[in-house]
PASEBA-1860 file (N, C-alpha, C; in nm, 3 decimals):
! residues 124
1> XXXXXXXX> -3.044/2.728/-9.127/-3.054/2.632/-9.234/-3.144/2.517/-9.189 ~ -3.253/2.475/-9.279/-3.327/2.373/-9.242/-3.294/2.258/-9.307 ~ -3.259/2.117/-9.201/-3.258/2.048/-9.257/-3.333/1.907/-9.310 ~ -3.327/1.874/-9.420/-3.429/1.777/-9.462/-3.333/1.639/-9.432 ~ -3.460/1.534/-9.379/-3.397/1.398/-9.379/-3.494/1.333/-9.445 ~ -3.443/1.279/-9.575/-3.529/1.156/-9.638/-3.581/1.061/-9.603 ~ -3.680/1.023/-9.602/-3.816/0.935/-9.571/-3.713/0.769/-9.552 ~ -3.602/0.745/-9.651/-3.532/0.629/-9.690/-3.469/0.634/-9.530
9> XXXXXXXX> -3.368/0.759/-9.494/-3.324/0.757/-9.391/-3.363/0.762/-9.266 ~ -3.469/0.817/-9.223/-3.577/0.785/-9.113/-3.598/0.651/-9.109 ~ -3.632/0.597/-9.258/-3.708/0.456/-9.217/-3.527/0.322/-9.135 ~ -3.450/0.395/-9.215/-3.310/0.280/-9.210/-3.319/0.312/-9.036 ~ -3.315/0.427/-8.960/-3.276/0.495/-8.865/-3.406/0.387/-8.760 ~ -3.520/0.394/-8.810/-3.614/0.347/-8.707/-3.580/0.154/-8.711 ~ -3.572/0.160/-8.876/-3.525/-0.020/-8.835/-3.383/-0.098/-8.762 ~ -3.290/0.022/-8.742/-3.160/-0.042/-8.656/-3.222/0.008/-8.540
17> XXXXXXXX> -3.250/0.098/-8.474/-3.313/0.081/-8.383/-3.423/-0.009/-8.282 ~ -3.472/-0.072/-8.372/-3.607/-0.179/-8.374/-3.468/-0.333/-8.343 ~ -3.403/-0.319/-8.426/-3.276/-0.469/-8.425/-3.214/-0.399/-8.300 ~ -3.151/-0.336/-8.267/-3.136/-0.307/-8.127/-3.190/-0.321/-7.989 ~ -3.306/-0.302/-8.019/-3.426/-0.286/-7.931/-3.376/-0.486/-7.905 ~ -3.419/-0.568/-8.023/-3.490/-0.701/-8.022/-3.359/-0.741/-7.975 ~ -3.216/-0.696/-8.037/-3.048/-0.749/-7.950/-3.085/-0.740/-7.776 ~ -3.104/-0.665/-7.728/-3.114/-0.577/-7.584/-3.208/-0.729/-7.542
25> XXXXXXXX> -3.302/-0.690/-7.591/-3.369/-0.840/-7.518/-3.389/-0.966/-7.526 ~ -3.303/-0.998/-7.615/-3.219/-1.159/-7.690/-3.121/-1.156/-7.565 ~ -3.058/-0.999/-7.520/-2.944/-1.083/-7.441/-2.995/-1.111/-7.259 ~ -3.108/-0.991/-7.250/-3.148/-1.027/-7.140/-3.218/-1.203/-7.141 ~ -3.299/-1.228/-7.222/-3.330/-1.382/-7.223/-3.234/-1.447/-7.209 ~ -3.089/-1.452/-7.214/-2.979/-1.508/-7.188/-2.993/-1.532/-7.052 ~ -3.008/-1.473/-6.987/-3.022/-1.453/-6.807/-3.141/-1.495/-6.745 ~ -3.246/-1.462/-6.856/-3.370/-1.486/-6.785/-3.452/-1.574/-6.876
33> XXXXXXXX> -3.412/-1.669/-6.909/-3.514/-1.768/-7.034/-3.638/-1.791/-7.004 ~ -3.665/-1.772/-6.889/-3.825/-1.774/-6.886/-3.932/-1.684/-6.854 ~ -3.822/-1.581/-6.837/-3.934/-1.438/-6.819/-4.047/-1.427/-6.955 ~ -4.139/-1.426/-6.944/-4.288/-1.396/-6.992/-4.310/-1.293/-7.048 ~ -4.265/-1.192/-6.997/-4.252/-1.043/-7.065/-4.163/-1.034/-7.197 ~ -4.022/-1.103/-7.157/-3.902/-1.100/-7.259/-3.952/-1.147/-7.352 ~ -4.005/-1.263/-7.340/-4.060/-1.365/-7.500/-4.138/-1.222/-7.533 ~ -4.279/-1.192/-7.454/-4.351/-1.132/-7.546/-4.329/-1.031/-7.622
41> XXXXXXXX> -4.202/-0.916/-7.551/-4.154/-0.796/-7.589/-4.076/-0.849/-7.732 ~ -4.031/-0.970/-7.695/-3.941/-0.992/-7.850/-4.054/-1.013/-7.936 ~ -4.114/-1.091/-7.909/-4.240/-1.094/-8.021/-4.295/-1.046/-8.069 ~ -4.321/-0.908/-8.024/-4.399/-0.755/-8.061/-4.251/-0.688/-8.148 ~ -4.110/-0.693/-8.122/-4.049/-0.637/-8.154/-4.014/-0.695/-8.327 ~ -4.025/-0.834/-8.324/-4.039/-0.933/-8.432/-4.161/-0.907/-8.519 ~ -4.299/-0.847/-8.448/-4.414/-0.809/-8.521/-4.370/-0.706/-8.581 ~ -4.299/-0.598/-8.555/-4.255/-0.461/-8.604/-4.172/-0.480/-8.744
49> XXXXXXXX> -4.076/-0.592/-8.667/-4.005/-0.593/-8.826/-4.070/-0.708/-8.918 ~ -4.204/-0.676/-8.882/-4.301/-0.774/-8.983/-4.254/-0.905/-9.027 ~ -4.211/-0.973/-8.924/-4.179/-1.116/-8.904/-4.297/-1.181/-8.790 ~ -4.409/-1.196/-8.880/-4.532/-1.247/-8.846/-4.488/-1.417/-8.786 ~ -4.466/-1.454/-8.852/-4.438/-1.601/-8.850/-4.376/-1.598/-8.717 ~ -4.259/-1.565/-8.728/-4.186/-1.594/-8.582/-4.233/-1.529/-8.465 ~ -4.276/-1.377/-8.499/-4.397/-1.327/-8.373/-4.524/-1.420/-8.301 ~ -4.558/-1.493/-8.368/-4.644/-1.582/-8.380/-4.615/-1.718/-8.290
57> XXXXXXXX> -4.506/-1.766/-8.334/-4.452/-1.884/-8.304/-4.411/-1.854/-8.129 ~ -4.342/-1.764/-8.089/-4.279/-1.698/-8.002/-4.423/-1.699/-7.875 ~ -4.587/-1.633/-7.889/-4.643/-1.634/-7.791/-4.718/-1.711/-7.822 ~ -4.696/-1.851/-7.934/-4.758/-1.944/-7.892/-4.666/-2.050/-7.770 ~ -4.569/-1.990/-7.779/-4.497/-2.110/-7.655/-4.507/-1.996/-7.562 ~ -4.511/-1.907/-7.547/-4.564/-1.843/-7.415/-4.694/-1.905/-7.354 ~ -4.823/-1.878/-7.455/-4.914/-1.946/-7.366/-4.903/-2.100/-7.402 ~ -4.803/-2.144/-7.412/-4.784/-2.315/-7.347/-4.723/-2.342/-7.238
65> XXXXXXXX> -4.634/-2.245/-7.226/-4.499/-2.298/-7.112/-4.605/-2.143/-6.969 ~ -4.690/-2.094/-7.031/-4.714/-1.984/-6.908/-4.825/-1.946/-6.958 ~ -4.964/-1.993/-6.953/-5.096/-1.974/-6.996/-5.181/-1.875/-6.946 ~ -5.106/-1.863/-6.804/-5.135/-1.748/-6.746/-5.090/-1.577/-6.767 ~ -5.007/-1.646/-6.868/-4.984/-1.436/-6.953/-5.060/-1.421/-7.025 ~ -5.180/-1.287/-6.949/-5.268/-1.307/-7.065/-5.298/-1.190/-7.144 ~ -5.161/-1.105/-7.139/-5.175/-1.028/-7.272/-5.133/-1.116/-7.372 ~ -5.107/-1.233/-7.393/-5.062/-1.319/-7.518/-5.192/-1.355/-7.562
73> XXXXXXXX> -5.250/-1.355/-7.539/-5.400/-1.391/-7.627/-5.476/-1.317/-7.712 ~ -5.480/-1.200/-7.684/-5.520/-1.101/-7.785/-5.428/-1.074/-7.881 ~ -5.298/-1.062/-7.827/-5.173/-1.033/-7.949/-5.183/-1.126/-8.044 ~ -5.168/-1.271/-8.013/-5.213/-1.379/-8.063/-5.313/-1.383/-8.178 ~ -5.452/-1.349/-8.106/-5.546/-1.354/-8.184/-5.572/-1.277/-8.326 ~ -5.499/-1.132/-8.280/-5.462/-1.035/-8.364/-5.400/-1.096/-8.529 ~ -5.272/-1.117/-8.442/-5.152/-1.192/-8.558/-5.227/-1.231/-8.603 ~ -5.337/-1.410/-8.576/-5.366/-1.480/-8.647/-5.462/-1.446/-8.763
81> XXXXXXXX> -5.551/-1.339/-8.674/-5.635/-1.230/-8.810/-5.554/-1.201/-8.950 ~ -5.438/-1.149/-8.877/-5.373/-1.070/-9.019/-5.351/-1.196/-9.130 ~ -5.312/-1.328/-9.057/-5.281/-1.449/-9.140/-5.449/-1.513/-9.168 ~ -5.502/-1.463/-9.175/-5.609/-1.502/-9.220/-5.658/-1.647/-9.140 ~ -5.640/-1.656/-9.085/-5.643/-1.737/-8.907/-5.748/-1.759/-8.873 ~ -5.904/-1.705/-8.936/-5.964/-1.617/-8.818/-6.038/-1.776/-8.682 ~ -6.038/-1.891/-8.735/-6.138/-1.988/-8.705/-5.995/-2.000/-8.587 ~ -5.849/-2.028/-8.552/-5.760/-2.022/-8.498/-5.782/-1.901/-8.389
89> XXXXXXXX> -5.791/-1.790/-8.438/-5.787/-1.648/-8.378/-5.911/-1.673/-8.227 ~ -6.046/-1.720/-8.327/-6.132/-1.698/-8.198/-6.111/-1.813/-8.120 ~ -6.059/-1.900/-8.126/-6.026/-2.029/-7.991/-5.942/-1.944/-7.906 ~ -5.813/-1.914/-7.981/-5.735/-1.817/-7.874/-5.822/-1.703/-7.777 ~ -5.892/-1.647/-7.851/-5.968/-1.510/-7.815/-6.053/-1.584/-7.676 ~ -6.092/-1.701/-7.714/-6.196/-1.788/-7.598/-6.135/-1.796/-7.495 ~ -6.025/-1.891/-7.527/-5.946/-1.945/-7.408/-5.885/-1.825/-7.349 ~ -5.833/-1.653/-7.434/-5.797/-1.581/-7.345/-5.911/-1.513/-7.208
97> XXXXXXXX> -6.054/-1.500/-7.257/-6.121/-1.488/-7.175/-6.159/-1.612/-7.122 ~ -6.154/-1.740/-7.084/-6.171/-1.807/-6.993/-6.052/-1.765/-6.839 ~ -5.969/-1.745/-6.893/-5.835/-1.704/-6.819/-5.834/-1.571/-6.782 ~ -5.869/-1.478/-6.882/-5.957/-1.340/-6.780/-6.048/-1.386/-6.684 ~ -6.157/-1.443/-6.671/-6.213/-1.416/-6.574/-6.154/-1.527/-6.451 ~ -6.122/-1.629/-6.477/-6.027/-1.692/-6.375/-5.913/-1.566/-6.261 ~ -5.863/-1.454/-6.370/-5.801/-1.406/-6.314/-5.880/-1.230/-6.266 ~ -6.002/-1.275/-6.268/-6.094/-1.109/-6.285/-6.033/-1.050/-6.346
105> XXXXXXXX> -5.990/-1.049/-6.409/-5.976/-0.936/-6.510/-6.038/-0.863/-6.617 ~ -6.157/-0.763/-6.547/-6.264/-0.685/-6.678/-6.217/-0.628/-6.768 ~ -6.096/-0.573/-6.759/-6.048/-0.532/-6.907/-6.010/-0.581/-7.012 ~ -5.949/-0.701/-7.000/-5.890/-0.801/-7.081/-6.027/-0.854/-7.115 ~ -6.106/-0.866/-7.052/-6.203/-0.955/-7.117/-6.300/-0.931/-7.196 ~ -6.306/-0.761/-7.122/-6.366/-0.683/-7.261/-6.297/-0.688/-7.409 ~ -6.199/-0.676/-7.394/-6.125/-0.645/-7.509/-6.127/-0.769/-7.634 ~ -6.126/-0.913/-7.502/-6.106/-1.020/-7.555/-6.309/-1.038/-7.652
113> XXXXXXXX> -6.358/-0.996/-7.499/-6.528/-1.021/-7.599/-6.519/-0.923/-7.698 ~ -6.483/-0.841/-7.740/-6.496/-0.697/-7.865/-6.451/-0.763/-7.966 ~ -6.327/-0.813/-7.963/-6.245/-0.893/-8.076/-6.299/-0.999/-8.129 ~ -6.391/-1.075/-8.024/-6.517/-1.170/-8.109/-6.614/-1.117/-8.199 ~ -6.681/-1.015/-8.053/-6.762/-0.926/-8.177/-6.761/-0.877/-8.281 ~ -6.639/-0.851/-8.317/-6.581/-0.759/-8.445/-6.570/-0.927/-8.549 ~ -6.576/-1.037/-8.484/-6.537/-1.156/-8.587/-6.688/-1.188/-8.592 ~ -6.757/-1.160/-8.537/-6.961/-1.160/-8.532/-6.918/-1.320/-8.516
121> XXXX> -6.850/-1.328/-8.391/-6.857/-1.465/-8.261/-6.944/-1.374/-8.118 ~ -7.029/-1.452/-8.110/-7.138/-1.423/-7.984/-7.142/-1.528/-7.894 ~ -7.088/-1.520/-7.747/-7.095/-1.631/-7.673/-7.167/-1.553/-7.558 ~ -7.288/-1.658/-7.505/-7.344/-1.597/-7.391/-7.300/-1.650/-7.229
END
């Protein structure tokens, strides 16, 4: 017998899962309030359940209180795209590659110069 699961129930199934996911690391931040990762993982987990605003809010105090996480800058920049941000987006996008190459980091900084490019921002 094959069985079918409705599109309604997959989706209910992936969003308690997703609130689970974001519980799990609400309680580890209990223990660890300043881990860098935790904020950001909640923040991506907060992007999922398309809570832009607070995803948002979340790695902008990351790169305040820890400027040196610098996958928060592209995530950042991203978000702020979707909010129509974009003059916001490329300062972030800047300042994340000033902080790539402080920290050599060629990948990030590619990624960070592409995401200009794609906004047709050219810095030499």
């Amino acid at each position: 017998m094959v069985r079918y699961i409705c599109r309604e129930q997959t989706n209910h199934k992936t969003k308690l899962m997703m609130q689970d996911r974001l519980k799990m690391i609400e309680t580890m931040l209990e223990t660890n309030p300043k881990d860098s990762f935790l904020h950001y993982a909640a923040a991506l987990e907060h992007q999922k359940n398309g809570e832009i605003t607070t995803a948002i809010k979340i790695i902008q105090k990351i790169i305040k209180n820890d400027p040196e996480y610098l996958a928060s800058y592209y995530q950042l920049g991203k978000m702020l795209e979707e909010r129509n941000k974009v003059e916001e987006a490329v300062e972030v996008y800047k300042s994340g590659k000033s902080v790539a190459r402080k920290q050599n980091d060629m990948k990030t900084l590619g990624e960070l110069s592409e995401a200009l490019m794609l906004l047709d921002v050219y810095e030499e």
